[in-house]
N, C-alpha and C positions, 0 to 999 in steps of 0.2 A: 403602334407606339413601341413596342417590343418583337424586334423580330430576329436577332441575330441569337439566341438563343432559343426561338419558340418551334415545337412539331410542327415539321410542313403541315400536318392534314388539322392542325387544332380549328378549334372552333371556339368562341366568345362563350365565355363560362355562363352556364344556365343561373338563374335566379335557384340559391337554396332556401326548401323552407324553412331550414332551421334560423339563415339570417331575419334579422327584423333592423326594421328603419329606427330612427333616431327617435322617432316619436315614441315606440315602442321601451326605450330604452328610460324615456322621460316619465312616463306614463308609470312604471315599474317602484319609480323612488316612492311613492306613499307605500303603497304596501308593503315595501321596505320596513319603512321607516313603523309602521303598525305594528309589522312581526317582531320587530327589536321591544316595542311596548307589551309585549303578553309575553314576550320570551323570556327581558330579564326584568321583571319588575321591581326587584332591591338595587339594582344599580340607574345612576342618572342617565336621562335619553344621551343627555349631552357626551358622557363618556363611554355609550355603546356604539350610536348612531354612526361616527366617521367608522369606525372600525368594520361595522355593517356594511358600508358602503362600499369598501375600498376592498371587502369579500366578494361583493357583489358585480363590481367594476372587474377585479380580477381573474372570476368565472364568465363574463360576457365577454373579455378579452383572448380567454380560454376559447371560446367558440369562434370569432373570428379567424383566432390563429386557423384552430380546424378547418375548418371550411378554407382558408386561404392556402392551407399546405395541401389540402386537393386539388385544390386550381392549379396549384404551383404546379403537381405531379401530371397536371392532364397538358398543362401549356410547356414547361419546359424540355427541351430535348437533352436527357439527363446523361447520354451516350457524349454530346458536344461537351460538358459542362467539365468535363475531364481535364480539359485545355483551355478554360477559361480563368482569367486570372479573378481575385477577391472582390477588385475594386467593380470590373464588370457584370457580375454574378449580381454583386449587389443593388446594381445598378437596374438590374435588369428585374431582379426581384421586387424593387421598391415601385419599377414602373408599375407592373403588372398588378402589385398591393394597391395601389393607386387607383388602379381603372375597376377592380373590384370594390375598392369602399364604394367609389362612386358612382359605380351602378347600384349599389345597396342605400344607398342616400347617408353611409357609417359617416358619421363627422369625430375626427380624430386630433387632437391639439398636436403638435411637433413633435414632443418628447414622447408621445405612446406610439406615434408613425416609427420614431427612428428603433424603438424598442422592437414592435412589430419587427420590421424588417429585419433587424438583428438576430430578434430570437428565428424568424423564420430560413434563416441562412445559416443556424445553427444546425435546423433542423435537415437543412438540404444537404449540407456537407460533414455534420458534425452529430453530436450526441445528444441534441433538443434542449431542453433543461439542464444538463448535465456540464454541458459547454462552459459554460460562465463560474461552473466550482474547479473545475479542474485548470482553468486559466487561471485562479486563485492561488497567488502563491504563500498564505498564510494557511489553506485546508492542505493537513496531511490525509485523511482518510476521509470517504466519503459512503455514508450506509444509507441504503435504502429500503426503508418497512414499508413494502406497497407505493401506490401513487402518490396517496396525499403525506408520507412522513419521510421525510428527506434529512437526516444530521451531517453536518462534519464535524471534524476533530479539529483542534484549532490549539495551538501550545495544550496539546496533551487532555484536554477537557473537550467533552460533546457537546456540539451547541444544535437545536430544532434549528433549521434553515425557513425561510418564505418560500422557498421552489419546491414547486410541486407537478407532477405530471397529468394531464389532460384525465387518462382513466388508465386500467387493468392494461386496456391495448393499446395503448399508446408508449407505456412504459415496456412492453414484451416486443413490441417493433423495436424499441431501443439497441434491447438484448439481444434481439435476432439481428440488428446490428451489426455489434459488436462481434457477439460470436462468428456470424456469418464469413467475415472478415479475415477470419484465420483460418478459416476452414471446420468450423466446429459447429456444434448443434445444439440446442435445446427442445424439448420439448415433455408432453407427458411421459413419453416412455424411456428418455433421458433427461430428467428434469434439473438436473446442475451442472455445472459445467466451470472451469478453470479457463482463462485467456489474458493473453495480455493485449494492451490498447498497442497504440502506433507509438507513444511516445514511451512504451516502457511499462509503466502502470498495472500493478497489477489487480486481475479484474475477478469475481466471481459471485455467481448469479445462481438463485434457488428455485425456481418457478411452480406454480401450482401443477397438482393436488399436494406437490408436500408441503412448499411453502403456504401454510394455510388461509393467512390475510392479503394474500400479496405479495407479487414477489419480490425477491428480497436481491439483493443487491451491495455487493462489499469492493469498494475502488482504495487499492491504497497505493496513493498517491508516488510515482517517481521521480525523484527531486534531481531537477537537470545540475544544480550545482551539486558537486559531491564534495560533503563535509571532512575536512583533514583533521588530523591529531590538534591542530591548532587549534581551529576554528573549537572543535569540542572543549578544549582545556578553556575558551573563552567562555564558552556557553555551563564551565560549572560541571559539565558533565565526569571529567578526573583534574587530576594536578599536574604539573608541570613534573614532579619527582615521580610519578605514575605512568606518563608518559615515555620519561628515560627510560626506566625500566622496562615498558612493555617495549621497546624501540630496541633494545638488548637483547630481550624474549625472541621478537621476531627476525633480527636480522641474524642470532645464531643459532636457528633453523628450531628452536623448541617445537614441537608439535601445542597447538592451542586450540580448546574448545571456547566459543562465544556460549554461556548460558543465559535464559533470562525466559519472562513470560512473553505472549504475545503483545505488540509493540510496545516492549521496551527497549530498543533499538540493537537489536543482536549484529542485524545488518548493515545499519550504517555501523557499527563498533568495528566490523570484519571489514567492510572495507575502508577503514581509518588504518587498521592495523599492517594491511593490505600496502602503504604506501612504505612501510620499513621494508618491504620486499628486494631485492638488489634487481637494477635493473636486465641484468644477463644473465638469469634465470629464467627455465620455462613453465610456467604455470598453465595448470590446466581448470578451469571451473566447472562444475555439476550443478543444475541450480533446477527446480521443477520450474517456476518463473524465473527468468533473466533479472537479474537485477544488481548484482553486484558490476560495481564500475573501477577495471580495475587498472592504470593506468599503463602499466608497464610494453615493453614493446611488445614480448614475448608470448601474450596469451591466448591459447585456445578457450574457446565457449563453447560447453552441451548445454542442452536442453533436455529434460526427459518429455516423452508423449504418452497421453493414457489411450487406453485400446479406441477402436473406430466403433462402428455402430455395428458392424458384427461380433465385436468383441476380438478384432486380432489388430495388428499393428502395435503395441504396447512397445515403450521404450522406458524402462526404470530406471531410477538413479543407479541400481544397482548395476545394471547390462552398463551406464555409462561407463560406472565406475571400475568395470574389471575391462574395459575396452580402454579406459584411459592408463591403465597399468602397461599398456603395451605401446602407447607411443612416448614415452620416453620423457615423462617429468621430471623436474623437480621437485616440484610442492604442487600435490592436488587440493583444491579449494572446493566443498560440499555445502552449498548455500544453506542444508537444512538436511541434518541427520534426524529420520524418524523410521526405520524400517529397517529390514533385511540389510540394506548394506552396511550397514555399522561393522561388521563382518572384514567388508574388506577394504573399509577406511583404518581399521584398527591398524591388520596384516596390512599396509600400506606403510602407515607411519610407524610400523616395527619393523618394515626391510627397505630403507635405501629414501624415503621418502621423505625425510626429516623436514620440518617446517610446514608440514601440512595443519589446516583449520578448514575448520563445521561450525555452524551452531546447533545447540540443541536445545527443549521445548525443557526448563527447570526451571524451580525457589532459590536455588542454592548449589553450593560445589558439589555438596555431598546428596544431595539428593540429584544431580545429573551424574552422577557414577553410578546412581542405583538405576539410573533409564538406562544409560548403556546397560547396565546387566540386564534388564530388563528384555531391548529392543534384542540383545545378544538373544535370550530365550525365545521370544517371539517369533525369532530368524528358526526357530523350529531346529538347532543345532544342539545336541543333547552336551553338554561340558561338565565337568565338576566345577562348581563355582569357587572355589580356589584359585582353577585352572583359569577361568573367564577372569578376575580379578587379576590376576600376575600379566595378563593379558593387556588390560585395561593400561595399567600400577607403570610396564613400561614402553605402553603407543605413546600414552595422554600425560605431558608434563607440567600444564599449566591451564587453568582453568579458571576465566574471565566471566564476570558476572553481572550483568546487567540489567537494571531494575527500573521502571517506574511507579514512582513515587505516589500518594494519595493527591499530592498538589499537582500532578502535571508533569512535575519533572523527570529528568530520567537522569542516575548514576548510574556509573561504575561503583557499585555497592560491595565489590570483594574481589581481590585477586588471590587465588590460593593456588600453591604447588603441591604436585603429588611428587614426590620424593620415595617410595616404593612399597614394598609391604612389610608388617610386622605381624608376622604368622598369620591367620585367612582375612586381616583384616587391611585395607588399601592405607597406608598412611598421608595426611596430606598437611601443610604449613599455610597457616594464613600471612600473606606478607601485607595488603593496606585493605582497608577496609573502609565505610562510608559510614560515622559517627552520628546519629539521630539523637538530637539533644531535648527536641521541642517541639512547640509547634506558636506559628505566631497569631494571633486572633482573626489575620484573613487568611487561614490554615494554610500558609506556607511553611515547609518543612524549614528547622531548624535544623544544622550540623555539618558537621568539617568529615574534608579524608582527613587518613589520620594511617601510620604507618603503625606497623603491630610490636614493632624491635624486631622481630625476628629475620635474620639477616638469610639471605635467599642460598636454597641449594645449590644453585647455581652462578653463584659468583664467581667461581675460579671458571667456570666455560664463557664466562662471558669477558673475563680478563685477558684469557689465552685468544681471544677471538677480537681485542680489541675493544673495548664496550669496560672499562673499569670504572664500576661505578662508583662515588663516593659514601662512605660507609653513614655519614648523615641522613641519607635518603630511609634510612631502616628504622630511623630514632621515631618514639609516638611523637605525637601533636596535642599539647592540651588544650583540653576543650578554652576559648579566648570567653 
């Protein structure tokens, strides 16, 4: 029945004992239905029993998958499969699903056959359970606590998922994978590990003994459309008068840091901003994951790599970053300032390098001028902190803030300029900010942007450069 993809030498899959006949499967629902009676006895049969069942149905369908993805691995020649196209693979899978129910006597209705084979084609070519979130394009991030607790992020809230993974090993084949795939590893004596999927995505995984329930698992999701200044101005995320401005900011080369917590969208912000870029410029990217998407014609992409299993190969952002000094940018792009090279992203956008942008891990302006001094000390470089601040006062002219919110949301909660120093102290200007008025009873945030008056340092560089903004843009906004 299946031969255009089956091992010359296969042989007709042995009876498992772990399958059982339908009888078995019928035979099973009293005791069911008993255990649901001594288990919740304050709740009615009637509102535990389907719930039971449909546990129960779930984990039997769980076993079948097993046992049929053995078959699959002992029957298909996985070397051919390489050049087989979707539609035959499946074909071939659904046969073979076939002659196994029905040497087990499994009696299966339509819609759990066409699932079967589905998920099982996941599992041959794809990510098992994983497959069907990441084809989702409402999940941005996808976390996984062990086999059985599965979340994603969905507009900015965690929601528990129904997928779950078979057990420990089923979910650590995943991983080995994925990693596998790049050329990476896991295991106890490297138990974590960083990688990106095929589509971008970036991926990281924690495996036992550290992870101690199971392992764990963080997919944040790469969104094939990339969001422009537009699109964000629709989604609430700044204004239309925020937008000129930062459009001013970046097209007349200011040096700009993205700040904010973990996902509150520092990335997609940098490459919104990323689009006022002039197209005949050469930009260069640093990113530990790939992920900025950056349109222009002109761009170079590194990648950093952490050391191999002997511990040598290492490529850091920072080795990118003083190699990228030497081919001749314009504007260097550092997906994520956290380390030693802060260093010589500063000395970059202080000699010749103007319009360079980073994000970096802050609450606020002013407490990301204190991680820069920070990460400056950490770089193990002894300064007078006057010195490192005059430093700071004229790399870093503008500093973008990015926040999410308690409801989900995510603003541009502050745009400030540092304008220079006032004896040891960095001085900086709020120019718009994100006005919190409220909250509404299904705790969605109340509140407007809202400009500060304060009219920008840089308005005569942006006049002489073309870009004259209108001086309404500076006026506040009362609260409506």
């Amino acid at each position: 029945m299946f031969s255009k993809y089956k091992k010359p030498s296969a042989t007709p899959p042995a009876a498992s004992k772990e399958a059982a006949p339908v009888a078995d499967i019928a035979s099973a629902k009293p005791a069911a239905a008993a255990a649901v009676t001594r288990k919740a006895a304050p709740a009615s049969s009637a509102q535990v029993t389907p719930m039971d069942k449909e546990r129960k149905r779930k984990e039997r369908m769980g076993e079948i998958k097993l046992d049929l993805h053995r078959v699959l691995l002992d029957n298909l020649n996985l070397s051919a499969l390489e050049h087989a196209t979707e539609q035959d693979l499946r074909q071939e899978i659904s046969a073979i699903s076939s002659e196994f129910l029905e040497e087990r006597s499994i009696v299966l209705n339509r819609e759990d056959r066409q699932n079967l084979t589905s998920e099982l084609y996941d599992e041959v070519t794809g990510l098992g359970p994983l497959e069907t979130l990441l084809k989702d394009e409402t999940v941005n991030d996808i976390l996984v606590n062990g086999p059985q607790q599965i979340f994603v992020e969905r507009s900015g809230k965690l929601e528990l998922t129904d997928v779950t993974f078979k057990d420990e090993r089923h979910l650590l084949r995943i991983i080995d994978k994925i990693v596998s795939a790049v050329g990476r590893r896991v295991d106890e004596s490297n138990p974590y590990v960083d990688a990106r999927l095929k589509d971008g995505s970036r991926f990281n995984a924690m495996v036992p003994p550290v992870a101690v329930d199971g392992s764990l698992v963080s997919i944040r999701k790469f969104k094939k459309d990339k969001l422009g200044i537009d699109d964000l101005v629709e989604f609430g995320a700044f204004t239309e008068e925020m937008a000129a401005y930062l459009q001013a900011a970046v097209a007349t080369r200011l040096n700009v840091i993205v700040s904010g917590g973990t996902g509150s969208g520092k990335t997609t912000t940098l490459n919104a901003l990323s689009s006022f870029i002039d197209n005949a410029e050469r930009i260069l990217t640093i990113e530990d994951t790939a992920e900025l998407q950056l349109q222009q014609t002109h761009v170079g992409r590194m990648e950093s790599r952490p050391p191999n299993v002997e511990g040598k190969g290492e490529v850091s952002p920072r080795d990118c970053l003083k190699n990228a000094l030497r081919m001749r940018p314009d504007r260097i792009i550092v997906g994520e300032t956290r380390g030693e090279e802060v260093i010589d992203m500063l000395q970059a956008m202080n000699t010749g390098h103007d319009g360079s942008m980073t994000t970096i891990h802050a609450n606020s302006a002013r407490d990301g001028v204190s991680r820069l001094e920070n990460m400056i000390a950490m770089a193990g470089i002894e300064m007078p902190l006057k010195a490192v601040r005059s430093q700071i006062s004229s790399a870093v002219n503008l500093i973008v803030q990015a926040s999410r919110l308690q409801d989900g949301s995510r603003r541009m909660t502050s745009i400030t300029e540092i304008t220079g120093m006032e004896g040891e102290v960095i001085s900086m200007q709020e120019i718009f900010r994100y006005q919190r008025v409220g909250l509404t009873p299904e705790n969605k945030i109340i509140g407007h942007f809202t400009a500060t008056g304060v009219r920008s340092a840089y308005a005569e560089r942006f006049r002489m450069w073309g870009y004259d903004l209108p001086p309404s843009i500076y006026e506040p906004i009362a609260a409506e």
